[in-house]
TITORBA-143237 format. One line per 4 residues: their letters; for each residue x negated, z, y of N, C-alpha, C. Coordinates in steps of 0.1 Angstrom, whole numbers. Each point is the difference from the previous one (the first is absolute). Layout:
BEGIN
a) X/Z/Y/X/Z/Y/X/Z/Y  ...
//
This chain:
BEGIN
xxxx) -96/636/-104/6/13/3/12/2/-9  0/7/-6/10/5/-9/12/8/8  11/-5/-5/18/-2/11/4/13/-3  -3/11/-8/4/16/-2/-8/6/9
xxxx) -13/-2/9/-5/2/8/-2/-2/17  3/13/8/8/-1/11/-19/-9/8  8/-5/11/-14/1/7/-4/6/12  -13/6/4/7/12/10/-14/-7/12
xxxx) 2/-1/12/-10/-7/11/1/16/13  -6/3/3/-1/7/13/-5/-4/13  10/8/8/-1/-7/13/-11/9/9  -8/-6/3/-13/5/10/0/-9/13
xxxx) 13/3/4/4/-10/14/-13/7/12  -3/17/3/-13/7/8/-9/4/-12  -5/11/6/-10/9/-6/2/11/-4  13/3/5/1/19/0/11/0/-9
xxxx) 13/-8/3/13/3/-10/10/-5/7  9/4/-11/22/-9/5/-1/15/15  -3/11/-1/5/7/7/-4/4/12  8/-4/12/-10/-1/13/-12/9/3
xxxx) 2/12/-5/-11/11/4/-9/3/-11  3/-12/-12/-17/5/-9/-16/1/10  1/-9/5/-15/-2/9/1/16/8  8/6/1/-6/16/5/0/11/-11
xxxx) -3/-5/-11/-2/12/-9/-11/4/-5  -5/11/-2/-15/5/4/-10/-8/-11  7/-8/-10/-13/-1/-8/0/-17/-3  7/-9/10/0/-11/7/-9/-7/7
xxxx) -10/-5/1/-5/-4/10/10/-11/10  -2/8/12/8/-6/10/-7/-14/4  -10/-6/-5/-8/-11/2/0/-6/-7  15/-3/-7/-5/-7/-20/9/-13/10
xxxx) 6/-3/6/6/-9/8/-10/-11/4  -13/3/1/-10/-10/-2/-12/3/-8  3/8/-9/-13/1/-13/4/-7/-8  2/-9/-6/-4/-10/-11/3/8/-16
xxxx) -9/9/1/-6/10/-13/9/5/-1  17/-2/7/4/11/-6/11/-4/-4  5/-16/2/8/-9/-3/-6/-3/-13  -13/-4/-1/-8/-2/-12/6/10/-13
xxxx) -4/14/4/-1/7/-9/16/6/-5  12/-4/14/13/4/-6/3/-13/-9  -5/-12/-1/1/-10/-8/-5/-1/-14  -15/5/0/-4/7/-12/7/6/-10
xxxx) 10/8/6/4/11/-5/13/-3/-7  7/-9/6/13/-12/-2/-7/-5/-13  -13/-7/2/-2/-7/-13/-8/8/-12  1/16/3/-4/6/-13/9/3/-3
xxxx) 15/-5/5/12/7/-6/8/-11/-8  -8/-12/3/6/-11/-7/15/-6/10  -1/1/12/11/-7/8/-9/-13/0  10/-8/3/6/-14/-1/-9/-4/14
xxxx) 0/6/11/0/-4/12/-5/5/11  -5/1/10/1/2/13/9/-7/8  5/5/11/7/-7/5/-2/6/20  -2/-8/9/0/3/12/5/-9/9
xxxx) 13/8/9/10/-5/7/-8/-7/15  5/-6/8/-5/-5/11/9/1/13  -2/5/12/8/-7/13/-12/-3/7  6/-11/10/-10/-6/7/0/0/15
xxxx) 3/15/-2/1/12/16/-7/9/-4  -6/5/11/0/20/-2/15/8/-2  -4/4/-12/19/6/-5/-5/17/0  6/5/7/-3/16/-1/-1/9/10
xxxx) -1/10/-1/2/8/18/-15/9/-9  -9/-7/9/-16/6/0/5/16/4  5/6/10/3/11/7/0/8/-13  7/0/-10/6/4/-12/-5/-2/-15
xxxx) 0/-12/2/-9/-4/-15/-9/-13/-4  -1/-1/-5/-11/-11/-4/5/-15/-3  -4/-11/8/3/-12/-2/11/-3/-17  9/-3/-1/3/-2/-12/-3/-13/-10
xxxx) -7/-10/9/0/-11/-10/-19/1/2  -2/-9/-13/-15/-2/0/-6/-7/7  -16/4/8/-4/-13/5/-3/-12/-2  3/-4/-7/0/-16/-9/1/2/-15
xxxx) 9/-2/-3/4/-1/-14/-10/-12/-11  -8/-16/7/-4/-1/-15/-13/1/8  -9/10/9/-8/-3/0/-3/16/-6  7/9/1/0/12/-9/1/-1/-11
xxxx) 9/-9/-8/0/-3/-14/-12/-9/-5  -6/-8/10/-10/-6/-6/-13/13/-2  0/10/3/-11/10/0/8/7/-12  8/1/-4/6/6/-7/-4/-4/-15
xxxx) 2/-18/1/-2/-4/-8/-12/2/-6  -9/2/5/-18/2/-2/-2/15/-4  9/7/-1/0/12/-4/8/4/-16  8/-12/0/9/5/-13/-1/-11/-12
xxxx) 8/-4/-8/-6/-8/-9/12/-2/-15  14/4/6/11/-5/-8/14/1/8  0/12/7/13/2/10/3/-9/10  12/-7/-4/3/-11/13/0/1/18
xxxx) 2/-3/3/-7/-2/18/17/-9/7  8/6/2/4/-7/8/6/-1/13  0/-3/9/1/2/18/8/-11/3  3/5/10/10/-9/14/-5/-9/8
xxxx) 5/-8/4/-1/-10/12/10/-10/1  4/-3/12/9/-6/4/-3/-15/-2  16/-5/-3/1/-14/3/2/-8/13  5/17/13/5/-6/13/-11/-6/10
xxxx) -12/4/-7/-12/-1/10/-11/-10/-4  -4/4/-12/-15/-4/-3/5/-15/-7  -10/-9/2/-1/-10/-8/-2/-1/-14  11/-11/-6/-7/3/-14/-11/-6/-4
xxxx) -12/-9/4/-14/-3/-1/-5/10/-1  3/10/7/-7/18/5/4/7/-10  13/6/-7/7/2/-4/-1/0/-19  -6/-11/-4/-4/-5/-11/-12/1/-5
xxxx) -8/-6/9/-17/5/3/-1/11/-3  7/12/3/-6/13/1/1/3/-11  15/5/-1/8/2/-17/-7/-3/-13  -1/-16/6/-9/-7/-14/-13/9/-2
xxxx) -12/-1/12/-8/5/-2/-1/18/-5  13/2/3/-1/19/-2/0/-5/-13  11/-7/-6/6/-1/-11/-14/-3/-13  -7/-7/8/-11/-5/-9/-14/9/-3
xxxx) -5/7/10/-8/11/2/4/12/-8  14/2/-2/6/17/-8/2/-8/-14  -5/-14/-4/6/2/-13/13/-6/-4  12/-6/9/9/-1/-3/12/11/2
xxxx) -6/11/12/10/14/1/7/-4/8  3/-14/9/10/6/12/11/-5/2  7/13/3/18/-10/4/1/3/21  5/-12/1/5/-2/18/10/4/0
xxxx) 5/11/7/14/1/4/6/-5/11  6/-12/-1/2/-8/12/14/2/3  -3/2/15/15/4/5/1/-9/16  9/-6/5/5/-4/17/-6/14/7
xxxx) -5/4/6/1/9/16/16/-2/5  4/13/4/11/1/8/-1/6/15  -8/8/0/1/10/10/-6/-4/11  9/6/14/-11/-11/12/-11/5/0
xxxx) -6/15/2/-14/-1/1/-7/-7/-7  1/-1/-9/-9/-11/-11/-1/-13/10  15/-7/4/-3/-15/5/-11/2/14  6/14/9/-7/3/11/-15/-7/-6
xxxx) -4/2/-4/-12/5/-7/-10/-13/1  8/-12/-3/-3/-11/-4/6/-12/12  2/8/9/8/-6/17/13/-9/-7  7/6/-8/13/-6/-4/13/10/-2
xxxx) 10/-10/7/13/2/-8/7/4/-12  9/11/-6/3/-1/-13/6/-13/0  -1/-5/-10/10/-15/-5/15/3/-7  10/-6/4/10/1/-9/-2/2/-13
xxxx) 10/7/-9/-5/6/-15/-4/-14/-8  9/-13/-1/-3/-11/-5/-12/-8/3  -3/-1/10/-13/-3/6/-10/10/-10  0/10/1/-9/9/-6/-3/-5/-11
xxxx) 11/-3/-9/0/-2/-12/-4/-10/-7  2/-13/13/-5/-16/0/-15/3/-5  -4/9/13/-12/3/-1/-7/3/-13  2/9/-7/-4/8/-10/4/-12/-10
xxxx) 9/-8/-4/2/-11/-12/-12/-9/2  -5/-6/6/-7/-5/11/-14/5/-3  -5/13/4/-9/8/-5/-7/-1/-14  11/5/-3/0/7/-23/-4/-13/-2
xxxx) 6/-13/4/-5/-10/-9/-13/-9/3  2/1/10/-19/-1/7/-8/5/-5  4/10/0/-13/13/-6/-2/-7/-13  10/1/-11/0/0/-14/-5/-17/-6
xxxx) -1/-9/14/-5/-16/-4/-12/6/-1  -4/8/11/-18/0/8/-3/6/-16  3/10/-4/-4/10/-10/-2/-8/-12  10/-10/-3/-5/-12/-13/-5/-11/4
xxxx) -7/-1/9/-5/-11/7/-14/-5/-6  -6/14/-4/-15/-3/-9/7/7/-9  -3/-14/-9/12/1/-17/-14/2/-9  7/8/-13/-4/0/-8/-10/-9/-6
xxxx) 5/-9/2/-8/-12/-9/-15/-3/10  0/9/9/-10/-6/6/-14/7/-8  -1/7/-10/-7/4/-8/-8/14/3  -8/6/-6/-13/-1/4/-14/-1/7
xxxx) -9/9/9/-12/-6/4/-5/-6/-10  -5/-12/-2/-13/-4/-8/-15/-5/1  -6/12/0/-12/0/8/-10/-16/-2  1/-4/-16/-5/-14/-2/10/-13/2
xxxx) 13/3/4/11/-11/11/6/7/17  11/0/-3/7/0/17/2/17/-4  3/2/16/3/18/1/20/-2/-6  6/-12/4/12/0/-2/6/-8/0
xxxx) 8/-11/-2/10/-16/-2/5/1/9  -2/-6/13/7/1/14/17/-12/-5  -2/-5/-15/13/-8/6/12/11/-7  -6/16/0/10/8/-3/-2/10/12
xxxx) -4/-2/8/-1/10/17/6/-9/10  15/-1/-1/8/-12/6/4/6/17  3/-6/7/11/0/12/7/5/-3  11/10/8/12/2/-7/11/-13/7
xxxx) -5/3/16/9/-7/10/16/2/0  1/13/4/14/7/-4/3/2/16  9/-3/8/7/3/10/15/2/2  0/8/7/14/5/3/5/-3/16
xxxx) 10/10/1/0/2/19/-3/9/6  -6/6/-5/-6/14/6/-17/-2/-3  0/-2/-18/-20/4/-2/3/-17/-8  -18/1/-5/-2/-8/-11/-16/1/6
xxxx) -5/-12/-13/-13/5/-1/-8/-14/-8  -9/-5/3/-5/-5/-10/-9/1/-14  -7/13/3/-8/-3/-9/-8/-6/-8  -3/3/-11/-2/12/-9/-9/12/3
xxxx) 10/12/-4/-11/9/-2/-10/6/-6  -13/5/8/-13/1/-6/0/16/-10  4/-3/-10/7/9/-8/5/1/-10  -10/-3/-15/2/-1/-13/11/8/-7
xxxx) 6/1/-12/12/9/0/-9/13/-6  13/9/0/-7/12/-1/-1/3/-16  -1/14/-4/1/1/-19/19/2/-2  9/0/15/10/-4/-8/10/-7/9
xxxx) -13/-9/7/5/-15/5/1/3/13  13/4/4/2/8/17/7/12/2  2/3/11/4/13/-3/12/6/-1  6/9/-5/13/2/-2/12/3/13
xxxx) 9/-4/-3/9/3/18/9/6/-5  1/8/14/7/14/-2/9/1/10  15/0/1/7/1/15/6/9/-1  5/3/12/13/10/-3/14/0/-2
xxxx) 9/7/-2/13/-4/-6/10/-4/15  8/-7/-2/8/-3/13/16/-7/-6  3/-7/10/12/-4/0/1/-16/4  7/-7/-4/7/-13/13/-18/-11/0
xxxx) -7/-2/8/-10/-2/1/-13/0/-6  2/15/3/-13/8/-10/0/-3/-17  12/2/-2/6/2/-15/-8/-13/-5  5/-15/5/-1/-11/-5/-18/-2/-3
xxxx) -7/5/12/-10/-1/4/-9/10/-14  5/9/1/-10/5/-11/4/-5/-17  18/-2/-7/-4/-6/-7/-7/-15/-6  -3/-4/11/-9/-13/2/-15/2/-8
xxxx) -3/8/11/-14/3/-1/-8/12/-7  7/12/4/-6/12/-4/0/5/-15  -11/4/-8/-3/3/-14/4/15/4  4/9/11/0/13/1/10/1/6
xxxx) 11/9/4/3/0/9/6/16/-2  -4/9/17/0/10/0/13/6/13  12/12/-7/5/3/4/4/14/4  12/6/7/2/11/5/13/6/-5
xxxx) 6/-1/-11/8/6/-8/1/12/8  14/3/1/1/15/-1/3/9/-14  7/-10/-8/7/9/-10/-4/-10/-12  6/7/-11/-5/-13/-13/11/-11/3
xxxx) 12/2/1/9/-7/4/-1/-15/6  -11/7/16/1/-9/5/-11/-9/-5  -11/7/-5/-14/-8/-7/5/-9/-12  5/4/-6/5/-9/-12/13/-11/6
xxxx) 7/2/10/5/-13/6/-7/-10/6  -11/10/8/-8/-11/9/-7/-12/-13  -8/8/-5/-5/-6/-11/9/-10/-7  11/3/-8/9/-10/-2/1/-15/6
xxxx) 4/5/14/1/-8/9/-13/-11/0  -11/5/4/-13/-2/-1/-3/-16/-13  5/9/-11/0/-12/-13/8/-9/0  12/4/7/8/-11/1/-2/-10/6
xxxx) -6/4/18/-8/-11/6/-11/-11/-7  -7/6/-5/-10/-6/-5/2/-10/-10  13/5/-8/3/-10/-8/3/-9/9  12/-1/3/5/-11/11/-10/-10/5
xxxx) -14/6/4/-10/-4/4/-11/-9/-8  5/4/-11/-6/-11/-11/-15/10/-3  1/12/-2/-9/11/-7/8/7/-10  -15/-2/-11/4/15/-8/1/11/8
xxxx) 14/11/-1/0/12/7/-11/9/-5  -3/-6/-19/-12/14/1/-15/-3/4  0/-8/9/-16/-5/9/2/7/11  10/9/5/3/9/13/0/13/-1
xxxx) -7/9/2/-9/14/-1/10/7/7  9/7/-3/9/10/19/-5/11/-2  -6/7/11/-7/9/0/7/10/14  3/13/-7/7/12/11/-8/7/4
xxxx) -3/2/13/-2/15/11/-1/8/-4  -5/14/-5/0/12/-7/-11/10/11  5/10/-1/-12/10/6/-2/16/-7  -10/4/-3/-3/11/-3/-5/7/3
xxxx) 0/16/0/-10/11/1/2/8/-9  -13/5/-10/1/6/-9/-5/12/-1  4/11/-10/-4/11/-1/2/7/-14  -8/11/0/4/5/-15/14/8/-1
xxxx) 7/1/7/13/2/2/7/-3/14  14/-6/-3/4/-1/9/3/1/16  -4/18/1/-6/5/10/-14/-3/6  -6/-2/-9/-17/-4/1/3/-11/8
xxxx) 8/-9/-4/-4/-13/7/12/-4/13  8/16/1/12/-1/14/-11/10/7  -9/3/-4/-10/10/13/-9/-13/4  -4/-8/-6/-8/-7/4/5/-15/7
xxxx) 12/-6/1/8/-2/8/3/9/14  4/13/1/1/7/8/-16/3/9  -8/-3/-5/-13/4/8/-5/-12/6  8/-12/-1/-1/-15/7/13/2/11
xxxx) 9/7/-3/16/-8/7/-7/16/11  -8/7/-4/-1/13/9/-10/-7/17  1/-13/-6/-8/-5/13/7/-8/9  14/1/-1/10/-5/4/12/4/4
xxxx) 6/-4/11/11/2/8/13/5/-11  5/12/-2/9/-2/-10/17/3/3  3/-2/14/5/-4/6/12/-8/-4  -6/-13/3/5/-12/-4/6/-1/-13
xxxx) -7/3/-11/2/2/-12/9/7/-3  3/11/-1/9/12/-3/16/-7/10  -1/-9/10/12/-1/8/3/-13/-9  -10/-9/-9/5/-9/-2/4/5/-14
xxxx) -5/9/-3/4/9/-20/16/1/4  4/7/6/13/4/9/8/-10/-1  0/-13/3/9/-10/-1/-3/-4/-12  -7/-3/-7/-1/-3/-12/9/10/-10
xxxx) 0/10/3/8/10/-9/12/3/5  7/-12/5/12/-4/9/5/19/9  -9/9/4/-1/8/11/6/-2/11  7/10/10/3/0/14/-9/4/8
xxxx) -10/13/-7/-8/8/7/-11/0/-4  -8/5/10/-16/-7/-7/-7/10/-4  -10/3/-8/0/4/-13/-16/8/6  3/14/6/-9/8/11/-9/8/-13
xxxx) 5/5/-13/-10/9/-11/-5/-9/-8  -11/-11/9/-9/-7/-11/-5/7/-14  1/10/-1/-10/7/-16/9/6/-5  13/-7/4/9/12/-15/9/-8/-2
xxxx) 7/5/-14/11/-12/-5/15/2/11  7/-15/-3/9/-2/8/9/10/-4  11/12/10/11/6/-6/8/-10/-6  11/17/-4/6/-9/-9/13/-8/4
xxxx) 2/3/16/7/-6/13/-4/-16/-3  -8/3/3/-12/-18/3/3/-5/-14  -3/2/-7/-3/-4/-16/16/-8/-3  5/8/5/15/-3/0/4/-12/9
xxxx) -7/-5/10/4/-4/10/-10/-17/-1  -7/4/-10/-8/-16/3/6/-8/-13  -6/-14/6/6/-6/-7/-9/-12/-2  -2/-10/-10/-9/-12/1/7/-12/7
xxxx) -5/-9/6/2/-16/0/1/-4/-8  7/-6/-9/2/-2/-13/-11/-18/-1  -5/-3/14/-4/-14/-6/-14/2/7  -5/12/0/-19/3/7/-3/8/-13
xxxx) -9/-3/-6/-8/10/-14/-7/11/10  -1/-2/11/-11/10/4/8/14/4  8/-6/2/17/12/5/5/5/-13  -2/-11/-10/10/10/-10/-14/4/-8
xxxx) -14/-2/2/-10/10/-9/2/14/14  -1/1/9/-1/10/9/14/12/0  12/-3/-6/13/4/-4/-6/8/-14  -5/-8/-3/-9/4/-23/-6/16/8
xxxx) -11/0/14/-9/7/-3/7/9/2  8/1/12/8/12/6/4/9/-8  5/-4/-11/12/2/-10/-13/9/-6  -9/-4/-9/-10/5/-6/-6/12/6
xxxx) 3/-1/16/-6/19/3/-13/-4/7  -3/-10/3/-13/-8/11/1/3/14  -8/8/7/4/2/13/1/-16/6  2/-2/13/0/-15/7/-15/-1/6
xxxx) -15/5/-3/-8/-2/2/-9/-8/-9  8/8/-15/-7/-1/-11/8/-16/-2  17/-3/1/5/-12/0/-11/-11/5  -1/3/15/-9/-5/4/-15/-4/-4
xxxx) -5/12/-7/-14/-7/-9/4/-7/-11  13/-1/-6/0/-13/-11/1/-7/2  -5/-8/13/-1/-14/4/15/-5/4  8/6/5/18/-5/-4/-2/-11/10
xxxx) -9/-2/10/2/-10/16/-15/-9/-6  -5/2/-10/-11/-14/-4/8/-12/-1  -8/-11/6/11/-13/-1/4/-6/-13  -8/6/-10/5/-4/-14/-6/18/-10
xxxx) 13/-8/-11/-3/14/-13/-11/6/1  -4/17/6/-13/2/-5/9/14/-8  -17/6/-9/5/13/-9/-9/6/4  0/11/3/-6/13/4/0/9/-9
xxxx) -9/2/-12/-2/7/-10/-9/2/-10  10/2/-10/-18/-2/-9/1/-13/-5  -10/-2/-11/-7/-13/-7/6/-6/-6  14/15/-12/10/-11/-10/9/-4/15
xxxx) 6/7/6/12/-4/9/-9/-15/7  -8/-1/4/-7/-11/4/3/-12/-7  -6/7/-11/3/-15/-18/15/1/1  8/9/2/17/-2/-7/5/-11/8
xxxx) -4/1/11/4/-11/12/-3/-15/1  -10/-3/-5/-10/-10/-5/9/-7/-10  -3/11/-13/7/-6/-12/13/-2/4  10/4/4/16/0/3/0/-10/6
xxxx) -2/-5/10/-1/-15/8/-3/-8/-11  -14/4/-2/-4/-13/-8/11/-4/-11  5/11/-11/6/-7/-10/12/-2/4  3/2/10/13/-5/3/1/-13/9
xxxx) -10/-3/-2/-2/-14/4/-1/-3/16  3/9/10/-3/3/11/-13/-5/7  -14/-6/-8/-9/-2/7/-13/-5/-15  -6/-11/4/-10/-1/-9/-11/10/0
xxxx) 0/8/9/-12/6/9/3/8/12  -11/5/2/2/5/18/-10/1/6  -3/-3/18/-10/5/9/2/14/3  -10/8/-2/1/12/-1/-8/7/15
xxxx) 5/5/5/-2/7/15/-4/16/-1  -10/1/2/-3/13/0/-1/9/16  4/12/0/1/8/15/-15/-1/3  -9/4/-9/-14/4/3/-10/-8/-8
xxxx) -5/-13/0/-12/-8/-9/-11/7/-3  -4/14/7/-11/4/-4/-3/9/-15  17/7/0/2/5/-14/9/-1/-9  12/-14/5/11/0/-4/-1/-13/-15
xxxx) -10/-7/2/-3/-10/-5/-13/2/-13  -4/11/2/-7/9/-7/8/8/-16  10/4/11/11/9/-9/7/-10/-9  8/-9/8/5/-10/-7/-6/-5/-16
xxxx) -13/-4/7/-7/-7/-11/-3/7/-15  -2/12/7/-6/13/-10/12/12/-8  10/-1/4/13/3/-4/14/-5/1  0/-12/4/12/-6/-3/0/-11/-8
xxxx) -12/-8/1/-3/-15/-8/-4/7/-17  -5/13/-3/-1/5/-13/16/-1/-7  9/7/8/16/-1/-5/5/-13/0  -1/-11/8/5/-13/2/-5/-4/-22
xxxx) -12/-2/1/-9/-3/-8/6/5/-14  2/15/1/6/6/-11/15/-9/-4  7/1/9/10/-2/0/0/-22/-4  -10/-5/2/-1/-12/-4/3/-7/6
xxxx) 4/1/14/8/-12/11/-16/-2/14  -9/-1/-7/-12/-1/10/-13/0/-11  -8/-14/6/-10/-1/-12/-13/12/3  -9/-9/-9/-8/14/-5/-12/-4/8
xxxx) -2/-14/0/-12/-7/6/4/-7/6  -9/-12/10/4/-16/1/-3/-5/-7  10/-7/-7/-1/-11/-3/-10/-15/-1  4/-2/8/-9/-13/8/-12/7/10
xxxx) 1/-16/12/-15/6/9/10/-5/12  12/-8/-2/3/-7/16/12/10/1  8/-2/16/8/7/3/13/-8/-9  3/-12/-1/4/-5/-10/4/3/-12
xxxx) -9/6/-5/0/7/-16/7/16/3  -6/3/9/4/16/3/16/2/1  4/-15/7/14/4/3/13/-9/-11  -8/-12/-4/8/-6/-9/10/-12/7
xxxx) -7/-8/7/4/-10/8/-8/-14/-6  8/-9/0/-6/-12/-8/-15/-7/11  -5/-9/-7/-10/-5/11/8/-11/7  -10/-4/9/9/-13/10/-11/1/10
xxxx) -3/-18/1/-12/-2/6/7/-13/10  -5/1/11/10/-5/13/12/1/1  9/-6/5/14/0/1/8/1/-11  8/7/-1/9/2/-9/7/-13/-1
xxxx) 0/-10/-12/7/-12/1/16/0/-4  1/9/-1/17/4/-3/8/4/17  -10/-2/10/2/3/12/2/-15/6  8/-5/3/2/-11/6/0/-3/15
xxxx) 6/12/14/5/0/10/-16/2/8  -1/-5/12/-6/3/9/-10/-12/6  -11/6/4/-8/-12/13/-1/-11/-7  2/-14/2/-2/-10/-5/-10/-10/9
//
């Protein structure tokens, strides 16, 4: 993968979109929550645009008020990627699953075999479980945060013996000798205090060994945990500021850790809705948020725009009383972009369709304003890449592909093809086949 080139993965955590009320919009199938075909075909569409990735998030609850809207997380993340995989044929695959629960015999097995079936497409996003419902779930207790984490060091390196366990050298089928050299399909015999495993697993490597790991960004615990392990690691920047610190930070760890920092992928949160103007794509925001309480919103715009009074003429710009009277947080981006709109003559509805309360950066506009956003982070070093969140999958991922990846492309910060065939290649992460041996700590 060529280093002038951003890498871009989208998040297909449901079926419908980032925005609670896509699944009620008329040309939606409210049944794509268990159609297959249509995860398939928003994945398709990802890899006619030349993204790097799929990507789909996991909790291991029912997360969502059915009353309202549609389950938010997928019903199984690698058994929907594994169908996925059978459908596509360069775009990477990569999903969730916890370290808090499943075993890593289970855990490796799968991966491997996804990993092996797609070709070499998949990355694991492995993260601890926090939340009680999840432990509910599994008749357990949350664990202290260190415990958690015991856990998960414990995990990653189980997993990653099992995964080079059937080594390379073991060759070969040879239909006139052996199918394979069993004295390279070893035991691993890895134990910890929590898991271990013996082994070996029934699972040749894949076209680019095993699969790639992907965490998320954190602190204290987390931090240590992912420069260890993770080839990816994906974060929630609010500002470039903060994205180009975290990142700093990020390289710093890793050195320390005894890694090249540029073997570490940081990848930002992004969301879009697009349109042929500005307007085009704040009406089509507005015809999703029109399915929603706007209530809450408009009282939380109000304190955001450091307000006394709450802000009753949703569709017209703030006077010039108000205008006068608000003021940003000088340390929330989302307060001082909401301060920007006011000023500009944006009623507080329209504030509200630019995403100002999305939990990370989105743009509401057209296709260059899309790319300016992109590019600006990127070359300011703020992010190798981003997971890109769309309000609506059914046409947002469409648009993207078909008018914003043309300007990326022009502009030279996003390739033209893939490259390669593995997720590997797509993202520009070295190979590594079992345990990282620069990793020294854990089950003995």
């Amino acid at each position: 993968m060529n280093s002038e080139h951003m890498i871009l993965g989208v998040a297909l955590t449901n079926s419908f979109g980032a925005h609670p009320a896509a699944w009620r919009l008329p040309h939606v199938n409210p049944e794509a929550y268990t159609d297959i075909d249509v995860t398939v075909e928003h994945a398709r569409t990802a890899e006619r645009g030349g993204l790097q990735f799929v990507f789909i998030a996991d909790r291991l609850f029912l997360h969502g008020d059915l009353a309202v809207s549609n389950p938010l997380f997928n019903m199984d993340p690698i058994v929907t990627l594994s169908a996925v995989a059978q459908a596509t044929e360069r775009i990477g695959l990569a999903g969730t699953a916890s370290t808090s629960f499943f075993e890593p015999y289970l855990l490796a097995r799968q991966l491997k075999t996804l990993d092996v079936i797609s070709n070499g497409r998949v990355g694991w996003n492995a993260v601890p479980s926090f939340e009680p419902d999840a432990f509910a779930n599994f008749g357990k207790e949350p664990p202290a945060r260190e415990k958690k984490y015991e856990r998960l060091h414990e995990v990653m390196q189980v997993v990653q013996a099992l995964w080079g366990s059937w080594g390379y050298e073991a060759g070969k089928p040879d239909q006139q000798g052996r199918y394979a050299d069993p004295a390279h399909v070893k035991p691993v015999n890895l134990y910890g205090t929590q898991v271990g495993t013996r082994g070996p697993l029934p699972v040749p490597p894949s076209e680019q060994g095993q699969p790639v790991i992907i965490m998320p960004a954190s602190s204290g615990y987390g931090l240590q945990a992912a420069v260890m392990y993770a080839d990816i690691i994906i974060a929630m920047p609010s500002s470039i500021e903060e994205g180009r610190a975290q990142r700093q930070a990020i390289r710093q760890a890793a050195a320390q850790a005894g890694r090249n920092p540029e073997d570490i992928k940081y990848l930002a949160f992004a969301g879009f809705t697009t349109g042929d103007t500005e307007r085009d794509a704040l009406d089509t925001r507005l015809a999703l948020d029109a399915h929603t309480d706007i209530r809450g919103p408009l009282a939380r715009l109000s304190a955001y725009l450091g307000l006394q009074q709450q802000l009753t003429r949703p569709d017209e710009p703030l006077t010039t009383a108000q205008l006068t009277a608000v003021q940003a947080h000088p340390q929330d981006a989302r307060s001082i972009r909401a301060v920007e709109l006011a000023h500009a003559g944006w009623s507080p509805r329209d504030i509200l369709a630019h995403a100002v309360f999305d939990p990370y950066p989105s743009v509401v506009g057209t296709a260059g304003q899309v790319a300016d956003h992109l590019q600006e982070w990127f070359k300011a070093g703020a992010a190798d890449g981003f997971m890109l969140n769309f309000d609506d999958f059914s046409t947002e991922i469409g648009n993207f592909v078909e008018q914003v990846i043309p300007v990326l492309r022009e502009r030279g910060i996003f390739h033209n093809t893939y490259e390669g065939k593995t997720l590997r290649d797509h993202v520009g992460v070295p190979p590594q086949y079992g345990v990282n041996p620069r990793i020294t700590t854990g089950p003995q």
